[in-house]
PLY file of the C-alpha trace (Angstrom):
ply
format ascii 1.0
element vertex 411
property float x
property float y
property float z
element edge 410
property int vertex1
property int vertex2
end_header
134.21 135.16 77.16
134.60 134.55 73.23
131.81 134.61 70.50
131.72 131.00 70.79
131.22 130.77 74.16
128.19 133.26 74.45
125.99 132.06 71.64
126.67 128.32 73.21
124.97 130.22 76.13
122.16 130.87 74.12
120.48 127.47 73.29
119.99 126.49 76.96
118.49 129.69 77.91
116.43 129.59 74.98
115.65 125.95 75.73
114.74 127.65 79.51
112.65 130.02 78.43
110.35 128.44 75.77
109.89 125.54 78.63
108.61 128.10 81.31
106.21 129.69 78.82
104.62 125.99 77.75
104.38 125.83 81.49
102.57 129.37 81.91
100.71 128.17 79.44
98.90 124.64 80.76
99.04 126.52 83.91
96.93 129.68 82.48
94.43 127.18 81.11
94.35 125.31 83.92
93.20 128.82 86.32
89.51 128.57 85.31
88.76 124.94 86.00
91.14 125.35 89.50
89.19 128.41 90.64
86.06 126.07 90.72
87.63 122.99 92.14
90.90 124.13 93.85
88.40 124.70 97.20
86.70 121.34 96.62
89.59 118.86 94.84
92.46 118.62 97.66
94.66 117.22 94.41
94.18 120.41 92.71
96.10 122.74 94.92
98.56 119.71 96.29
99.61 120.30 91.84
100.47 123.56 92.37
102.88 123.36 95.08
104.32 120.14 92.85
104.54 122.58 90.12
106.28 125.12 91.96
108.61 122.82 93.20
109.39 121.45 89.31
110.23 125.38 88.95
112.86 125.36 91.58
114.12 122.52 90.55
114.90 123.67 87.44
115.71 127.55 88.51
118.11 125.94 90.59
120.01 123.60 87.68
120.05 126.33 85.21
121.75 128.57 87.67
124.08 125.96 88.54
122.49 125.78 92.34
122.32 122.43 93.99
121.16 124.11 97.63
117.61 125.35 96.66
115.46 123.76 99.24
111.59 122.47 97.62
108.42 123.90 99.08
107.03 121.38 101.78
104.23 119.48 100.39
100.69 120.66 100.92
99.14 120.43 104.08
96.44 117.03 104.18
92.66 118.40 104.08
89.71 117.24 103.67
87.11 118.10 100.71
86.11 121.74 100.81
88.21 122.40 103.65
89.08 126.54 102.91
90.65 127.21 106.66
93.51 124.97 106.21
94.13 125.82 102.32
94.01 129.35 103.34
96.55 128.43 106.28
98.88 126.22 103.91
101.88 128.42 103.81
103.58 125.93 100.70
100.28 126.92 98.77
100.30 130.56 99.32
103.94 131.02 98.05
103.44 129.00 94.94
100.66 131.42 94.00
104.09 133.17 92.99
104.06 131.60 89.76
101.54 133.46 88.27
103.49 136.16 87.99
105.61 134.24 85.72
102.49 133.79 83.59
102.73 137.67 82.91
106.22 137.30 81.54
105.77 134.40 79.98
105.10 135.70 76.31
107.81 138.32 76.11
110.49 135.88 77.77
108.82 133.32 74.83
109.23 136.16 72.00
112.66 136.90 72.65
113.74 133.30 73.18
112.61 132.08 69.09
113.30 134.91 68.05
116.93 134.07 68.83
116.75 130.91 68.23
115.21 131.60 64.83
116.20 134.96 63.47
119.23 133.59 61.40
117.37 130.91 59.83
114.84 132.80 59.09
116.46 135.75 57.74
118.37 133.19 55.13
115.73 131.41 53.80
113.69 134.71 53.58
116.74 136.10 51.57
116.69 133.10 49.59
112.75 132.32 48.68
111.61 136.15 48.81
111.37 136.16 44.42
108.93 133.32 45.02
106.32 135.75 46.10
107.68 139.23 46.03
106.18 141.46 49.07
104.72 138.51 51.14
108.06 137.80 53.07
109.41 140.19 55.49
112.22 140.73 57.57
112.01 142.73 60.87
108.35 144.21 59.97
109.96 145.39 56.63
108.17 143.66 53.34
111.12 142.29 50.29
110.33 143.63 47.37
113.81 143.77 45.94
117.37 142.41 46.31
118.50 145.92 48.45
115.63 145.09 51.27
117.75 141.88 50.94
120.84 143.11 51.26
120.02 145.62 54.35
117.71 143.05 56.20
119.17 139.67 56.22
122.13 141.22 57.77
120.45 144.07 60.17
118.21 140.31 61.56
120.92 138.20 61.79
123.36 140.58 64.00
119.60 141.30 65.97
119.00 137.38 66.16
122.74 136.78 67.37
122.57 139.55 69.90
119.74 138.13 71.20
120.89 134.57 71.19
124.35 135.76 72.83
123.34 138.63 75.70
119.48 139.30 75.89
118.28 135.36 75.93
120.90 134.18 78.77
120.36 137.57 80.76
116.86 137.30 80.71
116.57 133.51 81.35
118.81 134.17 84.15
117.16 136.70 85.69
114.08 134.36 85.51
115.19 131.86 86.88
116.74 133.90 90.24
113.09 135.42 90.45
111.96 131.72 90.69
114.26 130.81 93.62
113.47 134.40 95.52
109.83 134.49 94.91
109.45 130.12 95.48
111.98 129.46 98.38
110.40 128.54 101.65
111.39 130.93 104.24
113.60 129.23 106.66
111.10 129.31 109.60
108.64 127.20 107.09
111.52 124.54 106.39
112.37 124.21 109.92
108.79 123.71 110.77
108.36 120.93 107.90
111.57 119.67 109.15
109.53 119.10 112.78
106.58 117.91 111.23
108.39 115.29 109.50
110.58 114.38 112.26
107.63 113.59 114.55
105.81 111.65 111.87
108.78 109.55 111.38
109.62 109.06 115.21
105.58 108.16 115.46
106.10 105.96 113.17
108.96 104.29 114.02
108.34 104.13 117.62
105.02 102.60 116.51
107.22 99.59 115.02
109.57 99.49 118.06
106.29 98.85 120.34
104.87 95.61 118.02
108.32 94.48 117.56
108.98 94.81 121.32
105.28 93.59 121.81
106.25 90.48 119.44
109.58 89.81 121.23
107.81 89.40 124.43
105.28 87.19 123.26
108.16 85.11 121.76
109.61 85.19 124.97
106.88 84.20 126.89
105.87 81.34 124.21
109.73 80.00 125.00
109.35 80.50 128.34
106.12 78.75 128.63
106.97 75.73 126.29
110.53 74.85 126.66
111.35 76.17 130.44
108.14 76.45 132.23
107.50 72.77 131.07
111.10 71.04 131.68
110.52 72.96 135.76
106.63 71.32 136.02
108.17 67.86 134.63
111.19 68.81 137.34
108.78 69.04 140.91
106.85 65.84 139.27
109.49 63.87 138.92
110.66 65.00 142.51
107.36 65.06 144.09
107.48 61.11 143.02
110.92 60.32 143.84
110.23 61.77 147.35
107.40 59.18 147.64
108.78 56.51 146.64
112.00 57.00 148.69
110.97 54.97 151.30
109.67 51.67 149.72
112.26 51.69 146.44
115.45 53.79 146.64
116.61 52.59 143.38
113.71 53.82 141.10
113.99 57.28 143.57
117.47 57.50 142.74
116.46 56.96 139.02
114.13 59.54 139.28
116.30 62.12 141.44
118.44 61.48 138.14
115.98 62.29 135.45
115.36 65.41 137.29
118.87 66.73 137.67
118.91 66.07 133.91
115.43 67.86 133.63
117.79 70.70 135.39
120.63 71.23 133.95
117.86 70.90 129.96
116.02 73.55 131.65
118.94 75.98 132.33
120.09 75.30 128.64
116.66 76.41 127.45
116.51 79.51 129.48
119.88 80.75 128.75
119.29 80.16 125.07
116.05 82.87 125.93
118.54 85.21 127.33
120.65 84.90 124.28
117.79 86.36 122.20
117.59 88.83 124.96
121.39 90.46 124.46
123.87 87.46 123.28
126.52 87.00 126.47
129.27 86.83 123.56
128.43 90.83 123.22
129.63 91.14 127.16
132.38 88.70 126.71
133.98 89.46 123.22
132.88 92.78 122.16
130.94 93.67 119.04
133.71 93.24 116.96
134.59 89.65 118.58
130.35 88.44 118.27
130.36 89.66 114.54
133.73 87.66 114.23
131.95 84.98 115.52
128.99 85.34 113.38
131.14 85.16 110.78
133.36 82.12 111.19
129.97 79.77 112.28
128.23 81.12 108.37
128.55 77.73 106.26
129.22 80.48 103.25
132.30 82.05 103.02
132.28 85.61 104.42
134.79 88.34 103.56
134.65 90.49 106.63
136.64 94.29 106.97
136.30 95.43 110.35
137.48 99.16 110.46
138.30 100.63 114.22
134.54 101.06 116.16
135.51 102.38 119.31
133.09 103.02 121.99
129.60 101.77 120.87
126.37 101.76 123.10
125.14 98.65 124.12
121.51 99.22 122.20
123.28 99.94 118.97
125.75 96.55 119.66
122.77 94.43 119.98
120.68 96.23 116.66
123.93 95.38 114.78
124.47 92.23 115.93
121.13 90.99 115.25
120.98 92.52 112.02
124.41 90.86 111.13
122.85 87.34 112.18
119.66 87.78 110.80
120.87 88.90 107.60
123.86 85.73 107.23
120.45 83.52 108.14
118.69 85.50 105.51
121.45 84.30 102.86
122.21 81.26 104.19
118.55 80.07 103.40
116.94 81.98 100.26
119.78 83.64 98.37
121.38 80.95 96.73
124.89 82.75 97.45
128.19 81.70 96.91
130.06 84.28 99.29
129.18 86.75 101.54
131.19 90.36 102.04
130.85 92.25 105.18
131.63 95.95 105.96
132.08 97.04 109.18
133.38 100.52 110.49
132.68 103.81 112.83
131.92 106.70 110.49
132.06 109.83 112.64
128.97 109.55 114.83
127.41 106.47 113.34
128.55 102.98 112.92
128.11 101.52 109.30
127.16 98.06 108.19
127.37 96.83 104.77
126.19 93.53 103.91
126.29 92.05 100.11
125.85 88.55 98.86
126.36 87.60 95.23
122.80 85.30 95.19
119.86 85.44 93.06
118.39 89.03 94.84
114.62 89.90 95.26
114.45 90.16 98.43
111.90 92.06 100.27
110.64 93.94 103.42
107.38 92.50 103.71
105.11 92.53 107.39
104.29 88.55 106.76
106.61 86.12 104.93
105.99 85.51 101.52
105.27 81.28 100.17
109.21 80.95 100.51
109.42 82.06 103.60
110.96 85.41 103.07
110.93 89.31 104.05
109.45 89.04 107.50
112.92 88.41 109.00
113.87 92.15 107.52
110.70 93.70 108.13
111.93 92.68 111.67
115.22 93.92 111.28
114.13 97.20 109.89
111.86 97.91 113.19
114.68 97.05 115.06
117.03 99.72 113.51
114.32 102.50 113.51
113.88 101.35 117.42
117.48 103.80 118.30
116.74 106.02 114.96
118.68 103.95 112.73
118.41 103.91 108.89
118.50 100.52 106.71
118.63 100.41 103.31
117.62 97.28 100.88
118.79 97.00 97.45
118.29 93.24 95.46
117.29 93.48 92.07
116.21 90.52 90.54
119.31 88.45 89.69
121.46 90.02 92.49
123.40 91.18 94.14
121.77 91.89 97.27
123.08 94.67 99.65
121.79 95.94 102.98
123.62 98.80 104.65
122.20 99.97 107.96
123.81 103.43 109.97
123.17 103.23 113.30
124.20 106.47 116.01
126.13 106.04 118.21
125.37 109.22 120.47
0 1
1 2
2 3
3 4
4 5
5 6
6 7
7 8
8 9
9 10
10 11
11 12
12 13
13 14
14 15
15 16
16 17
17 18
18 19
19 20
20 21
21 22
22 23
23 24
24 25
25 26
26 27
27 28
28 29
29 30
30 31
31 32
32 33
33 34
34 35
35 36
36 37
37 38
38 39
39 40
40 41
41 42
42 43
43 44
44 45
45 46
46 47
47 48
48 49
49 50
50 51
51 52
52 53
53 54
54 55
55 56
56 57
57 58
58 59
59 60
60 61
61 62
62 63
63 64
64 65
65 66
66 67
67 68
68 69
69 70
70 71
71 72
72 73
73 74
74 75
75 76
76 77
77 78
78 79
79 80
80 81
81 82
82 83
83 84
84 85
85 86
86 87
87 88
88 89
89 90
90 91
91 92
92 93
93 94
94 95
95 96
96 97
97 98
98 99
99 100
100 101
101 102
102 103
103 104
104 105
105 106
106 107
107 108
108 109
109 110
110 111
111 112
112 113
113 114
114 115
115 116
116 117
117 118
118 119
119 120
120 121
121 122
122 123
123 124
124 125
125 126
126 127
127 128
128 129
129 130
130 131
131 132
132 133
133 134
134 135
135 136
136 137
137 138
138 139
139 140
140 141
141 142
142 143
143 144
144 145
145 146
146 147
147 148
148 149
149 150
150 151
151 152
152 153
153 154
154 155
155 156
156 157
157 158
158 159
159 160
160 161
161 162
162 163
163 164
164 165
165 166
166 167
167 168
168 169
169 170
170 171
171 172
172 173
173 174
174 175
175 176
176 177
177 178
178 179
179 180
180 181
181 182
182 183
183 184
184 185
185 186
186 187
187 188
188 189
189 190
190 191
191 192
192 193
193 194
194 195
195 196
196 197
197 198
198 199
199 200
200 201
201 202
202 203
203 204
204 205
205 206
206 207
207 208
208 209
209 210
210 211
211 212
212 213
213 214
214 215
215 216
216 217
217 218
218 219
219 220
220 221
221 222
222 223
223 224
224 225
225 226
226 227
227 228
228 229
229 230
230 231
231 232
232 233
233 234
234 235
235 236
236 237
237 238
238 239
239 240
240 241
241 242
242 243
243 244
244 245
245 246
246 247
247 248
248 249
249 250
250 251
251 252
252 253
253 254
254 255
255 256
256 257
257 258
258 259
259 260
260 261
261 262
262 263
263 264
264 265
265 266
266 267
267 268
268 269
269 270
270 271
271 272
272 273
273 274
274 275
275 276
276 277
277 278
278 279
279 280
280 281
281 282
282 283
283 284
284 285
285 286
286 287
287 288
288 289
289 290
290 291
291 292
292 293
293 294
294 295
295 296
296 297
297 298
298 299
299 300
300 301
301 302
302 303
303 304
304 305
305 306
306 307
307 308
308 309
309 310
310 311
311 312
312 313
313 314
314 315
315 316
316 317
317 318
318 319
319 320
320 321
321 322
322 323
323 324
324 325
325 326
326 327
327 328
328 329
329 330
330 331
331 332
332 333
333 334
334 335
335 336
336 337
337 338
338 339
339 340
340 341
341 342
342 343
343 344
344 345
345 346
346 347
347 348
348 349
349 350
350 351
351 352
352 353
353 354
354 355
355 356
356 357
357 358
358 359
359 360
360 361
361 362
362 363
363 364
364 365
365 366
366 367
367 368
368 369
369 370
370 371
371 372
372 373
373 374
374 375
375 376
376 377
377 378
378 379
379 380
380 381
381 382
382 383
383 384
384 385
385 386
386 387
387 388
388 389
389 390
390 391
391 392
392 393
393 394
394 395
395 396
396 397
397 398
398 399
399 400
400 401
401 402
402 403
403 404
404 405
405 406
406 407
407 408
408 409
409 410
């Protein structure tokens, strides 16, 4: 490694250092006033693991590591509540940093020292006849042009040594303490890792039960207002026809008529239900045949890539072929679009939808639809993705364009 090379070293570490002692010291001054309210304030200690965290995230750029895992958040409690502080394992390690605090001012000291020793040593070579005695160069006083001679070079080979070897070494070493002393042990990660899993599945399967809930209902409203109604009007209309058979045939023929049309309105109704229910085109034409479909009926014009899917589970055809048709209904109505690309393809384990339009964007997941009309038609499609542990993604800035991608698993 040249000269060059190991003094351009030094600024960063420098830059490191000086960093971590501000740190130590807002941390330092914040010790008295946590010692009273860390117990009581759940914020205060929930800081200090976010603290810690800010350290690894930095340990781990300046030593070029991408992998260091962050300390879980702190564990919820309640005001005053010592058992599960005491019992937060996140909180306990980051107590590590106050060990920093103890190095903070040497690491600080050597890090402007290096930074400044050549500077200084120049204009103290330069200014010293402007008050002979009062400048000094490594604890010696000027009082002549020899201290000048001797010193300004003795500081600046010092200053250069410490900006090349001592500053990077030690910021180095500093920052590999951080990631020992900080890192969550692997049994804490995986437990975190649990914790979250479950609150997300809770969560999600939360959803899955008021959006299966709400399809019922819908269901049930169809089946109750379109169905249920044409089959009452149906036995009416029979129930007359068969007494009036006797004394006028015609108008009991006319009525046997109005019934079989009742019929055959009825069975349209119902198997438009069971469409909403898993579309028969899924059973007849494949995924890749419905989304075809899908795409051919959309009055915009949609620029579909349909890599190789292979096998896919019926739950995850359905999730994507709903999402596909709500999302070409979601354009169709409130984007303002011109044209419409779809991506879709099998990515390992997971199939991967991509859906961008070039319209006016903002859209949003919302629970209840917003004065246009929109967002509750994604908030939909987002519980029906988490239903089989899918992930959906929403990005529509204002002004476009707007682009959902959903992975679903296939196994």
């Amino acid at each position: 490694m040249t000269w060059t090379q190991r003094l351009a070293r030094g600024g960063p570490a420098s830059g490191y250092l000086m960093i971590r002692y501000l740190k130590s010291v807002v941390l330092f001054a914040a010790t008295p006033i946590s010692l009273l309210l860390g117990w009581l304030v759940p914020g205060v200690t929930a800081g200090l693991v976010r603290l810690a965290n800010s350290e690894l995230d930095r340990a781990g750029r300046y030593v070029g590591r991408s992998d260091v895992p962050q300390l879980p958040p702190a564990t919820p409690r309640g005001s005053a509540d010592v058992v599960t502080l005491l019992r937060d394992k996140s909180f306990k390690r980051s107590l590590w940093l106050y060990l920093g605090v103890l190095a903070a001012v040497p690491e600080f000291a050597i890090a402007m020292f290096a930074v400044f020793a050549v500077p200084s040593a120049v204009l103290s070579g330069l200014l010293w006849p402007l008050d002979p005695g009062n400048f000094n160069m490594m604890g010696v006083a000027i009082d002549s042009w020899w201290d000048v001679l001797w010193l300004v070079p003795l500081q600046s080979v010092v200053g250069l040594g410490l900006l090349g070897w001592v500053a990077p070494a030690v910021a180095r070493g500093h920052a590999n303490a951080v990631i020992k002393l900080l890192t969550p042990s692997a049994d804490q990660l995986e437990t975190a890792r649990l914790s979250q899993r479950v609150e997300e599945l809770t969560r999600t399967r939360a959803g899955a039960v008021d959006s299966h809930g709400a399809e019922l209902r819908r269901i049930e409203r169809d089946l109750h207002d379109g169905t249920q109604a044409q089959l009452v009007s149906l036995a009416m209309r029979i129930g007359v026809a068969k007494q009036v058979m006797a004394d006028d045939p015609e108008k009991a023929a006319k009525l046997l008529d109005d019934a079989r049309d009742g019929a055959e309105q009825a069975m349209h109704e119902l198997r438009g239900v069971l469409r909403t229910m898993y579309p028969p085109i899924l059973q007849d034409r494949g995924l890749a045949g419905a989304v075809s479909a899908l795409a051919a009926r959309c009055p915009l014009p949609v620029e579909l890539r349909m890599g190789e899917l292979g096998q896919v589970p019926a739950p995850v055809e359905a999730a994507a072929y709903f999402v596909v048709a709500e999302s070409l209904t979601n354009v169709t109505k409130h984007s303002a679009a011109g044209r419409v690309d779809l991506l879709m393809e099998r990515r390992g384990r997971e199939l991967y939808l991509e859906i961008t339009d070039d319209g006016i964007g903002g859209a949003r997941i919302n629970e209840q639809a917003d004065l246009l009309g929109r967002g509750s038609g994604l908030h939909g499609m987002l519980h029906r993705v988490q239903a089989i542990d899918g992930q959906l993604e929403l990005r529509s800035p204002i002004g476009g364009p707007t682009t959902i991608e959903v992975i679903l698993p296939c196994e």
